[in-house]
Backbone as a ProteinNet text record, in pm:
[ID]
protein_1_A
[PRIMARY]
XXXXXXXXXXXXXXXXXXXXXXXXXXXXXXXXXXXXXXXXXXXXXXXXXXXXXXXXXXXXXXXXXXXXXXXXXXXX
[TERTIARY]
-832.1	-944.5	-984.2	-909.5	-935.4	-1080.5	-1174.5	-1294.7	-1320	-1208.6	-1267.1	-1173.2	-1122.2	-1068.4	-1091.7	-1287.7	-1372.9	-1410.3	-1360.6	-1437.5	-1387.4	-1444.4	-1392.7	-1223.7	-1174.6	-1081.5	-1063.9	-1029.2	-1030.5	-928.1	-944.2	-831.6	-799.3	-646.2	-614.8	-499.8	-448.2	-287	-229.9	-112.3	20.6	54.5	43.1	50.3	-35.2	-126.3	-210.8	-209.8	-194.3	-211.3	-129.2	-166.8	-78.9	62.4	179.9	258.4	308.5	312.4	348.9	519.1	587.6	703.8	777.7	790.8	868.2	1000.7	919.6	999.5	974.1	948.4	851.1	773.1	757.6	661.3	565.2	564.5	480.6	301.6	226.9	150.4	6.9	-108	-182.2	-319.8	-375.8	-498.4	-595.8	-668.6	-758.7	-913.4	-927.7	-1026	-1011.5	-911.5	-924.1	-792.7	-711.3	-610	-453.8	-508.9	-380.8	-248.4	-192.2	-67.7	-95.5	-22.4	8.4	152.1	189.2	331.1	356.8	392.9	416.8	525	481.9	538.1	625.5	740.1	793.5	758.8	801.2	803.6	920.2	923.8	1077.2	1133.9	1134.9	1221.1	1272.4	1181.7	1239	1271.8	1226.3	1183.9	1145.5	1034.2	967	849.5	821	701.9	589.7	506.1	385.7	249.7	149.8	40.8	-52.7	-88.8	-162.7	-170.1	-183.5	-143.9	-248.4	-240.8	-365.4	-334.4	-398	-416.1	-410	-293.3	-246	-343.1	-401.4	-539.9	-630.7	-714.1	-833.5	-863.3	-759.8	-743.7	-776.4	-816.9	-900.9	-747.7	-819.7	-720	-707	-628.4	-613.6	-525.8	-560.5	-453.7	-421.3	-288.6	-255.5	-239.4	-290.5	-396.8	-197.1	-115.3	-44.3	93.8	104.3	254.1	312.9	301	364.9	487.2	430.7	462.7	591.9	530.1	634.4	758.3	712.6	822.2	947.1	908.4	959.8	1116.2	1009.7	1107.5	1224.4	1153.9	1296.6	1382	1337.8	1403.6	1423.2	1303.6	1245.5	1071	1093.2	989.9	907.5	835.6	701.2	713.2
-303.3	-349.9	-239.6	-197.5	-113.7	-65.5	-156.9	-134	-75.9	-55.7	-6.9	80.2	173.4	255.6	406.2	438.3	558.9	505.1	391.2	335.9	479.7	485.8	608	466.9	567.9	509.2	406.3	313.1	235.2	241.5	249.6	206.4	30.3	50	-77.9	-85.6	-173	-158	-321.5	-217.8	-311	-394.3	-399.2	-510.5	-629.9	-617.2	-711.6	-752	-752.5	-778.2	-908.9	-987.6	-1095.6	-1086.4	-1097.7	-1057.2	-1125.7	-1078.7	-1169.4	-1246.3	-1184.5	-1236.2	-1185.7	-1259.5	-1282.1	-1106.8	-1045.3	-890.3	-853.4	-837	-730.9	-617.6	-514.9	-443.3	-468.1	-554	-613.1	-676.7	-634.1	-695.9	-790.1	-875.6	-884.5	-797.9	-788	-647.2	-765.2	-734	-757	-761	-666.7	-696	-793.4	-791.6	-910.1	-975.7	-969.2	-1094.9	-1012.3	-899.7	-844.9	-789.8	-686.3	-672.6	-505	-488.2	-376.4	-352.2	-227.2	-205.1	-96.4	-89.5	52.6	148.7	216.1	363.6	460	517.4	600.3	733	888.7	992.7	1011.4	1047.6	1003.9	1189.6	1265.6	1353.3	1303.8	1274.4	1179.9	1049.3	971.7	821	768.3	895.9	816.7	738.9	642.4	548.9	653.8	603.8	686.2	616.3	680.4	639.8	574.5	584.4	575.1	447	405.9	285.9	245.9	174.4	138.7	-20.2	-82.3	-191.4	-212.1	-283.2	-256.2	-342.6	-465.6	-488.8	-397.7	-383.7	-327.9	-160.4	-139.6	11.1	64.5	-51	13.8	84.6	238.1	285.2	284.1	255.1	209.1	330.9	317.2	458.8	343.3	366.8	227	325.5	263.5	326.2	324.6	211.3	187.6	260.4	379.2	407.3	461	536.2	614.6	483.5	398.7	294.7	206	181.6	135.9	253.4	383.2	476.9	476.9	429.5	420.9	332.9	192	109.2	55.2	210.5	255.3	386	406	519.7	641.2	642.7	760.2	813.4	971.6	1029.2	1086.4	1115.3	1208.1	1377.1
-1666.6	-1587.5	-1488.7	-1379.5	-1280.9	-1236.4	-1240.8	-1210.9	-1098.3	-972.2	-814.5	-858.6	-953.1	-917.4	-869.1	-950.3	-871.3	-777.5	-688.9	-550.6	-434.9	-313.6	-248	-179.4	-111.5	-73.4	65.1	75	144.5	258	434.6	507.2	540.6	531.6	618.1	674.5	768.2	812.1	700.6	646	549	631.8	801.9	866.1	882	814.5	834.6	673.3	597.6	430.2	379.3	277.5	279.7	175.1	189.9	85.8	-5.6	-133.9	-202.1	-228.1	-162.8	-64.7	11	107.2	226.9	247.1	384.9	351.9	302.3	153.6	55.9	85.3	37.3	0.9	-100.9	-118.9	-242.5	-198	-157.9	-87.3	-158.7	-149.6	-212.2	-208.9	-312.2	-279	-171.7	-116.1	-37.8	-113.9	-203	-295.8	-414.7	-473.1	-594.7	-602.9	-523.9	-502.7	-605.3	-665.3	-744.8	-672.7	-713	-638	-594	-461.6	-423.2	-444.2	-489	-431.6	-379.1	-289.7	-172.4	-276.8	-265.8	-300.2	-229.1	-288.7	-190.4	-278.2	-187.6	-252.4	-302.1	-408.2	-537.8	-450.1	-380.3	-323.2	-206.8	-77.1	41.8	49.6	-41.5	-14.5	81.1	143.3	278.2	156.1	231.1	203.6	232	94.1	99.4	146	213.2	251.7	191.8	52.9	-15.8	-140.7	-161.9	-243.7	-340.3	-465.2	-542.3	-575.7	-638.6	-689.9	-818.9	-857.9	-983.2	-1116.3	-1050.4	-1141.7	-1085.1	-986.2	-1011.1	-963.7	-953.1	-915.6	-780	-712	-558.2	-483.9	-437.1	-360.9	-225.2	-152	-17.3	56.8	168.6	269.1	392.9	408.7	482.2	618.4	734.5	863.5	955.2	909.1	1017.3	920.9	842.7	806.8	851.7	993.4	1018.5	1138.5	1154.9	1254.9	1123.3	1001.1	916	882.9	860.5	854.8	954.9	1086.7	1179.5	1219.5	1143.5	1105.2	1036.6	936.2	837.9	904.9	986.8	1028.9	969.9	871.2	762.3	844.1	809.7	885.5	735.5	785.2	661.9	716.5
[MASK]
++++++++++++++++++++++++++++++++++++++++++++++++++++++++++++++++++++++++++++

């Protein structure tokens, strides 16, 4: 499907997103109800900024990660 996936990229904060459970990184897209899943970089495993939508491809840059990095006690 991925129809928003040439959309330009979208900000938002992962704090505000609804999840699809409880603690998760798993979040719901904001455009069509599909799934996010946060990403790490497979060398640091800091959590990455950037995220897509696994139905419709819209790509998102999450505004608040450096505040979630934090919480892991992982830096970028």
């Amino acid at each position: 499907m991925l129809k928003n996936l040439n959309n330009p990229i979208e900000n938002i904060k992962f704090s505000e997103l609804e999840r699809y459970e409880y603690g998760s990184y798993k979040s719901v897209c904001p455009k069509c109800g599909g799934l996010l899943v946060m990403s790490r970089d497979q060398k640091t495993f800091v959590l990455e900024d950037l995220d897509h939508c696994l139905l419709c491809g819209q790509v998102y840059r999450y505004t608040d990660i450096n505040e979630l990095r934090k919480l892991e006690g992982l830096s970028g």
